[in-house]
Each structure stands twice: as C-alpha cells, then as structure tokens.
C-alpha positions as CSV (number, residue, x, y, z in Angstrom):
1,X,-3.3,4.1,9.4
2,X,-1.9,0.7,9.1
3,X,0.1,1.9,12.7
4,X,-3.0,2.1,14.2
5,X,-4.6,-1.1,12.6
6,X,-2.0,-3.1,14.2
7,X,-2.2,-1.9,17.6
8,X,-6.0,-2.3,17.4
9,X,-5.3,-6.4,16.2
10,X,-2.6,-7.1,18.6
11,X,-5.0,-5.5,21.6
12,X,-7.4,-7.5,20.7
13,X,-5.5,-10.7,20.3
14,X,-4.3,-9.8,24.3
15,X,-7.9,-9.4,25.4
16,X,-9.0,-12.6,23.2
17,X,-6.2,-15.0,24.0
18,X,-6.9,-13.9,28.0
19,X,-10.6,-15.0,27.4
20,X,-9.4,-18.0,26.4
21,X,-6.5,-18.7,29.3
22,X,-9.7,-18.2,31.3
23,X,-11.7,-21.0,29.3
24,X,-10.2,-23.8,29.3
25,X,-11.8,-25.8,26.7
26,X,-10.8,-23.0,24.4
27,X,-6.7,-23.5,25.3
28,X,-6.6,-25.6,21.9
29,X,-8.0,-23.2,19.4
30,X,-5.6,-21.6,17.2
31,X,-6.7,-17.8,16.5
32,X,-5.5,-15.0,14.8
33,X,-6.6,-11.8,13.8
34,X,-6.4,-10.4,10.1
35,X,-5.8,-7.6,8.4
36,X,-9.7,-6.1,8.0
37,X,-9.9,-7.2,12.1
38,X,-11.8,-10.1,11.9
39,X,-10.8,-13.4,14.3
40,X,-10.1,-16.4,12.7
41,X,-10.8,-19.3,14.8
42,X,-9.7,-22.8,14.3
43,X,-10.0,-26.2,16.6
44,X,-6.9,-27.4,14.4
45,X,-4.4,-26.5,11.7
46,X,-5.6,-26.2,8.6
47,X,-4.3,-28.8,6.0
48,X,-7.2,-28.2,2.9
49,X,-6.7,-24.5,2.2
50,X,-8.1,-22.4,-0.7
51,X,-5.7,-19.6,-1.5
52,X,-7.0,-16.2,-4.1
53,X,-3.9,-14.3,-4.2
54,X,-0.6,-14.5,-5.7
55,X,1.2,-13.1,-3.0
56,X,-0.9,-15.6,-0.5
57,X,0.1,-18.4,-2.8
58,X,4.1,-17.5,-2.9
59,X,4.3,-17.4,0.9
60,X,2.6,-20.5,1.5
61,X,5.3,-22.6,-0.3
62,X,7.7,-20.4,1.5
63,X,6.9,-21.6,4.8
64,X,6.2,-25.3,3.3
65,X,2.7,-25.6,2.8
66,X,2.2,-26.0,-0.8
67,X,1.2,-29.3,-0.8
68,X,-1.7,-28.0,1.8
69,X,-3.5,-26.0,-1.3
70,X,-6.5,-27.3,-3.1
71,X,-7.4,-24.1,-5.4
72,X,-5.9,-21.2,-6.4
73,X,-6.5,-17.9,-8.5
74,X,-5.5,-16.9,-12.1
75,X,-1.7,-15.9,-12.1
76,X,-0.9,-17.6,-9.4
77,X,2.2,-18.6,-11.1
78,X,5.2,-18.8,-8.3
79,X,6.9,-21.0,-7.6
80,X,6.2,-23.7,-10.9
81,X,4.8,-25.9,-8.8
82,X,1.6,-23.3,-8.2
83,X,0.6,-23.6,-12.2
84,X,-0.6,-27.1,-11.3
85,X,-3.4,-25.9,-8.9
86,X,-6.5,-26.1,-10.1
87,X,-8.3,-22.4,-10.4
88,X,-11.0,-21.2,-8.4
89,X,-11.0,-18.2,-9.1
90,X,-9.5,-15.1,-11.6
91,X,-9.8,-11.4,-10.9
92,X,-12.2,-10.7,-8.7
93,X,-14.2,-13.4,-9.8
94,X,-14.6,-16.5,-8.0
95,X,-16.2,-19.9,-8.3
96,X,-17.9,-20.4,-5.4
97,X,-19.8,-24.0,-5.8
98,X,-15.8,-25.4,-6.9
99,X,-14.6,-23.9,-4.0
100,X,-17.4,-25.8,-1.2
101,X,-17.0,-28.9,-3.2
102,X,-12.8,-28.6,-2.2
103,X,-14.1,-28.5,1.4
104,X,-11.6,-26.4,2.7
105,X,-10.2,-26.4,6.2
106,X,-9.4,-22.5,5.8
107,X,-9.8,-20.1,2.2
108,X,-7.1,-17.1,2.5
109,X,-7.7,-14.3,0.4
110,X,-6.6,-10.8,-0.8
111,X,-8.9,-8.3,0.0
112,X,-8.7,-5.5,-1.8
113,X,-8.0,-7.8,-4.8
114,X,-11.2,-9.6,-4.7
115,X,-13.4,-7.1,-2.5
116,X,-15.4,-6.9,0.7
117,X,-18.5,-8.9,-1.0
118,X,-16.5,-11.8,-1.6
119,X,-15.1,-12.0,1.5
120,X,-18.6,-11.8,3.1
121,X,-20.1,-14.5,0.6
122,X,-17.4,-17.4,1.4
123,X,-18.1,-16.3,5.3
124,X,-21.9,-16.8,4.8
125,X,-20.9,-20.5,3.0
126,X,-19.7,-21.1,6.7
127,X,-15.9,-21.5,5.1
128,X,-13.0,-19.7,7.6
129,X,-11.5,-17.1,6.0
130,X,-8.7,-15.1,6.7
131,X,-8.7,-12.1,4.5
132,X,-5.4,-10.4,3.6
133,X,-4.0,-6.9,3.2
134,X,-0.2,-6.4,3.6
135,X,0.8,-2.7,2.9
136,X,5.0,-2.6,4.2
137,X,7.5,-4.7,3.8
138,X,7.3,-5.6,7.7
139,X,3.5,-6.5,6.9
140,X,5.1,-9.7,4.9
141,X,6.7,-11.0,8.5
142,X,3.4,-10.7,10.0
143,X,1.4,-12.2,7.4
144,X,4.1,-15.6,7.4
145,X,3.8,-15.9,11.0
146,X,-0.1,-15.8,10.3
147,X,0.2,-18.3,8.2
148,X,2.2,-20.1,10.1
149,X,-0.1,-20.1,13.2
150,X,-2.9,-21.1,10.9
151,X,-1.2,-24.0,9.3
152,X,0.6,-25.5,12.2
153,X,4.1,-25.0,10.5
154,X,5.7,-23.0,13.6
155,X,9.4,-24.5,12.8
156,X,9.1,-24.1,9.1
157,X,7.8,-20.9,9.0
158,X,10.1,-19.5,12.2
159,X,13.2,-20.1,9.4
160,X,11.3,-18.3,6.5
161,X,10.4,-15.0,8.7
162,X,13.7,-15.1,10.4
163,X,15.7,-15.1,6.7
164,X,13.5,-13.0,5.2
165,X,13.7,-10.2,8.3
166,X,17.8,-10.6,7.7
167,X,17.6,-9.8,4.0
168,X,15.8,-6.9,4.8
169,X,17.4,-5.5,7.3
170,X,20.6,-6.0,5.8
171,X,19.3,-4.3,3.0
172,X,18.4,-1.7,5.0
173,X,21.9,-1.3,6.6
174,X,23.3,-0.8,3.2
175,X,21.3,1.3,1.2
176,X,19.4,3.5,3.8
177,X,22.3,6.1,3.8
178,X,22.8,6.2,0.5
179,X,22.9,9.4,-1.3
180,X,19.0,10.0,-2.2
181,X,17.9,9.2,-6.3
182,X,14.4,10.3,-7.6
183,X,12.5,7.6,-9.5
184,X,9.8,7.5,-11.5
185,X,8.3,3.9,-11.6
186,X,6.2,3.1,-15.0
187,X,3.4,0.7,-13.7
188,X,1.9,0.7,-17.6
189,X,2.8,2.9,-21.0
190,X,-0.7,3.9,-22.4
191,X,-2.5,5.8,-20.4
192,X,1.4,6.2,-18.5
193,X,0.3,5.0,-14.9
194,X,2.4,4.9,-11.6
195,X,2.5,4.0,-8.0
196,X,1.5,6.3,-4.9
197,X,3.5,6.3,-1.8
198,X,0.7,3.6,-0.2
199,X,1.8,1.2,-2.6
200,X,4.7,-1.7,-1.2
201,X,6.6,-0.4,-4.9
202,X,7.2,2.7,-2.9
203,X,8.5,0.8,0.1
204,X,11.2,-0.8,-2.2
205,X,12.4,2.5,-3.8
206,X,13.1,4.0,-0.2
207,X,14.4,0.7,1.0
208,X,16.9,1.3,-1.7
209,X,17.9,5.5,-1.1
210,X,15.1,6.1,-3.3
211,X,12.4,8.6,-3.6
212,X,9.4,8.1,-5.8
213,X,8.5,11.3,-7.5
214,X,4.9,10.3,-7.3
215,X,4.3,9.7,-4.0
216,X,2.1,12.5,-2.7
217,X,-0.5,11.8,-5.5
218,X,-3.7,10.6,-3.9
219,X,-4.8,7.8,-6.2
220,X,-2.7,4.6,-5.5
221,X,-2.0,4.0,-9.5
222,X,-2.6,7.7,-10.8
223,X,-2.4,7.9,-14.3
224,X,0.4,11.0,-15.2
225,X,1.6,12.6,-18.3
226,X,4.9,12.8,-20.2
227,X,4.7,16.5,-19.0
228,X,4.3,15.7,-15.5
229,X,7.5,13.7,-15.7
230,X,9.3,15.5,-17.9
231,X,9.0,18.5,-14.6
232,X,10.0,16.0,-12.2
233,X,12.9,14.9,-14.4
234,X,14.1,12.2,-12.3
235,X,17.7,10.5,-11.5
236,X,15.7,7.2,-13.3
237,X,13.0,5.6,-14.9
238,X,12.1,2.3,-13.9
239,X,9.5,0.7,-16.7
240,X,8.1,-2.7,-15.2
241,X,6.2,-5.4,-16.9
242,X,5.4,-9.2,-17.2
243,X,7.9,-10.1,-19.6
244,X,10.5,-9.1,-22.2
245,X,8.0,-7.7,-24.7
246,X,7.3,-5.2,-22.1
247,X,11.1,-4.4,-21.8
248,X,10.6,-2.7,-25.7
249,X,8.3,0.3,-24.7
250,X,12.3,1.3,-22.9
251,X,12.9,2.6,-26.7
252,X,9.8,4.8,-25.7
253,X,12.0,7.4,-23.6
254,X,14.7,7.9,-25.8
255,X,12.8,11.0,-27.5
256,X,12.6,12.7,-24.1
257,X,16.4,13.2,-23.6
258,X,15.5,16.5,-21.4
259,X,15.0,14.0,-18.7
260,X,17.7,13.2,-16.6
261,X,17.1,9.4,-16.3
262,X,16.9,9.6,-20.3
263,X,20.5,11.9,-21.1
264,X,22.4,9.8,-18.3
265,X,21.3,6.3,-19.5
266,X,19.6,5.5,-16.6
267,X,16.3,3.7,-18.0
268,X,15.6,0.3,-16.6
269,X,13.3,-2.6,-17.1
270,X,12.2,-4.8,-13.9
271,X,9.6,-7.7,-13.9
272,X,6.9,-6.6,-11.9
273,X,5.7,-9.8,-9.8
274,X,9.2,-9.3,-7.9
275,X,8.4,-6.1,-6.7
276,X,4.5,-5.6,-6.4
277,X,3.8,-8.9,-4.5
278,X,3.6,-9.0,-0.9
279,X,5.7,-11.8,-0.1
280,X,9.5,-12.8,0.1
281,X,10.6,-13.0,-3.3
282,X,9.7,-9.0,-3.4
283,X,13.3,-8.9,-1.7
284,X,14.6,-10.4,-4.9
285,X,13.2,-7.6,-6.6
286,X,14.3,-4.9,-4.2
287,X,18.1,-5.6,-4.8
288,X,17.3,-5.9,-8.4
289,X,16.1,-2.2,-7.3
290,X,18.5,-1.6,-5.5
291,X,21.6,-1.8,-7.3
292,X,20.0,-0.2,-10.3
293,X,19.8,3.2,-8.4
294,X,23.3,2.7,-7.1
295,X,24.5,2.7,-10.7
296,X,22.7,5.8,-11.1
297,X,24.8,7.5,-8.0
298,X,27.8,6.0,-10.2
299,X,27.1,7.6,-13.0
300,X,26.6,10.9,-11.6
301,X,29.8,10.6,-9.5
302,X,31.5,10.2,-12.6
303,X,30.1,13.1,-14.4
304,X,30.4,15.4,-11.4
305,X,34.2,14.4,-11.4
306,X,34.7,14.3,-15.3
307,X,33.1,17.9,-15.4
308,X,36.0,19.1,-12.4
C-alpha cells in the first residue's frame, strides 16, 4: 500500500512541477506532496512553523530548524531544547485559536495521531498544512527531505538524510544475514499489548535478523495473552516503556520459564521513543535492538556447543 502511495505522489509531483515549468510565475513556489496526497504550496520557506508530533518535532532539529517552531504538542520532549516550546496541542486535542494567533507560515502534523478532522479544521483556518504519515524506515528519508524543501534548509538537511541513510544501510549490511531470532515486543503489561507487522517497531526487529511473532495479527497494537506467547515461545522478550519504572514489570516473566526468552535470560528492557518515533534517533534505538538479539544468537551458540 504505502508502494503504491508513493508512486501515486511522485507522479503527481512530475505532472505538477511540469505545470509549473510551463507557468512561469509559478517557478518560485516550493511544493511538495504529503503523505495523505495533498499538495502543499508555498511562495517561500517557511520560518513560523507549528509542529503536533513528536517525531515531526525530532526531525526538525535534525535538519536545523528548531529555532523555526512556534508550538508544539504534549511529549514533544526531544532534543531538551523541545520542552521549552510552548503547547498547542496534547493528544488529539488541539488549541486552535493559540495556534492562528502564532500565525504560522506552515503547521506540520501527524495524521493518524491527531486524525483526518483536525487536519481539515487547521485547512479551513486557511493555515498550510503538511500532514504526516511515515510507515518504514525509508519513509524517515523522505519526510527530512520534505522538510527540507518546505523550510529552505537544502544543505542542512542534505547532511542529515545522507548520515542517516548510511547508519541504516550499514545496519543493514550487518545484521540482515544474521541467523533469524523470534521476538515478542511488549508495547504495555495490562491488558499485554504488541505491535503488528505495519508498525515501524516491526521494521527495526527485521532490520536487526528479527522476526516479530506478531506480525500477521490484523490490529496494529493487538492486545495478546500470556497463552498466546507462551505458544510462540520466542528467542526474546523485549518489554519497552517510558522510563525505568517500566523496566520492573521484567520481574513479570520470570514465572513463565517455559518460554525460551525466559529459561535463556534473554528478557530486555528498551525505552520506547527510540524505537516507535519516525525520525532519526529510531536508529539509536535499532542498534540498541540490534545487539540485544545478537546476544541472543550468542547465547544459543553457546548452549548448542556446551550440550555437544
């Protein structure tokens, strides 16, 4: 799906951009396409930009435009210097008479986060929006050259996409051959909750030689029971979480030795806004990932030649 999405917004970027080779008092406009299709038009770079997301917030100081953003959303915590922005915004709620009173230039927001009707209601304010929805790892190249384009930080944002399309593929080249671990990934303890194979969490565990016992499930954060893992008994248990507190509910497995992950020590903790936000620090995450299921292919090496 996203495969075809692409291919729709880069055909139409060809036909748009050739309109506009044709006008020529269009050749100035900047213009990019987002991720629900929709153009985004501006006579210059933006400079006053409201950002709800996160992810949208951590990739804007990646490429150097922090000091562009006006208002942000709740936990948009990344780098420190994000706390300081004023909110406009928390969940999928959003404060809509703060935000025109900013009189932004552009307001980029998650989608799916904050939902269609929110998206239509800043557009209907007559505010540019560009409305995000990275799915892959490669979706977080495209979105910083979006951002990039939009912003008028070609340079800066040329070094950020090409660094963070070397980490990847080099982390690719290491662990894509990699003997293959099952993982299940514990989004949340009560109700137990995981990931699908749509969500970028996925994207990390087979980045890393990993395969995500979960991922045919429909639902994108399916709720699962102790005996649904316990009959997928994988390799490892990654538990994530916002903080250390969250690291505790580990002790939680250690009644369920039948599982694999459980017997051979192979329980993990990983803070989740380094692996579930689209944007370059998720790479951070991913070796975190990474080199916890390559322990895991340690250990059982070991066993398999202590049992010979």
């Amino acid at each position: 799906m996203r495969f075809t999405i692409l291919l729709s917004r880069r055909f139409s970027v060809f036909v748009f951009l050739s309109s506009i080779v044709i006008a020529n008092d269009a050749l100035s406009e900047i213009s990019v396409v987002d991720d629900t299709g929709v153009f985004v038009v501006l006579s210059q770079p933006a400079k006053r930009l409201v950002v709800l997301g996160p992810n949208l917030i951590e990739s804007l100081y990646e490429i150097g435009a922090g000091d562009y953003i006006l208002g942000a959303s709740e936990y948009s915590d990344y780098p420190e210097a994000a706390k300081k922005i004023p909110r406009v915004g928390s969940h999928n709620t959003i404060n809509f008479e703060m935000i025109v009173s900013l009189a932004p230039d552009l307001v980029f927001i998650w989608h799916s986060g904050f939902g269609a009707e929110n998206v239509a209601k800043l557009r209907s304010l007559g505010i540019a929006v560009y409305a995000s929805e990275p799915q892959t790892l490669d979706d977080i190249e495209f979105l910083l050259n979006d951002l990039g384009q939009l912003t008028g930080l070609s340079e800066s944002t040329a070094i950020a996409a090409a660094q963070y399309r070397s980490e990847l593929n080099r982390l690719q080249n290491v662990y894509s051959q990699k003997k293959t671990v099952s993982v299940f990934y514990q989004v949340w303890h009560e109700p137990m909750q995981t990931l699908n194979g749509e969500h970028v969490v996925n994207a990390v565990i087979e980045l890393c030689g990993g395969q995500n016992v979960f991922a045919s499930l429909s639902e994108i954060a399916p709720r699962v029971s102790i005996e649904s893992v316990i009959a997928m008994n994988p390799d490892v248990i990654i538990s994530s979480g916002s903080d250390s507190r969250d690291a505790r509910e580990l002790d939680f497995w250690q009644r369920w030795s039948m599982i694999n992950a459980v017997h051979n020590e192979q329980v993990y903790f990983i803070k989740a806004d380094s692996l579930v936000r689209h944007a370059p620090r998720i790479l951070q995450g991913a070796q975190q990932l990474c080199e916890l299921l390559e322990r895991s292919r340690s250990a059982q090496k070991n066993k398999v030649q202590t049992n010979e």
